[in-house]
N, C-alpha and C positions, 0 to 999 in steps of 0.2 A: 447771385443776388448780393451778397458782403461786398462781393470785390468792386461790384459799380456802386455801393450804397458808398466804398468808403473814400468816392470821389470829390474832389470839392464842389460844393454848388451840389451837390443830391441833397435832397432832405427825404424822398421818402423812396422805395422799391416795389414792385409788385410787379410779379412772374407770374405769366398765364402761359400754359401751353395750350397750345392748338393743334390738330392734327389734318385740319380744312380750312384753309386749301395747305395741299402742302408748300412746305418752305422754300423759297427759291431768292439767291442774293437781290432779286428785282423788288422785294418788298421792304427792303430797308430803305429808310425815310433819306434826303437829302443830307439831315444833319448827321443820322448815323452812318451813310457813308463816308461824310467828310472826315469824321471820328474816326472810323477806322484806317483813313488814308485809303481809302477807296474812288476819289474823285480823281 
C-alpha cells in the first residue's frame, strides 16, 4: 500500500483482499498489465 501510494499521480490507496473468486493474472485491468510490462 506505501509503495504504490508513494507513486506520482496517486493521491489516495485502498487494499481490499478478496478470497472469491480466486486470483488469477486474467484479472488485472488493461492499464495494470501495461504497468507491469505485461502487454
Amino acid at each position: 500500500e506505501w509503495r504504490v501510494a508513494e507513486l506520482p499521480g496517486v493521491e489516495d490507496v485502498e487494499v481490499e483482499l478478496v478470497w472469491d473468486p480466486p486470483w488469477s493474472p486474467e484479472l488485472i485491468t488493461e492499464d495494470g498489465k501495461r504497468l507491469l510490462g505485461l502487454d
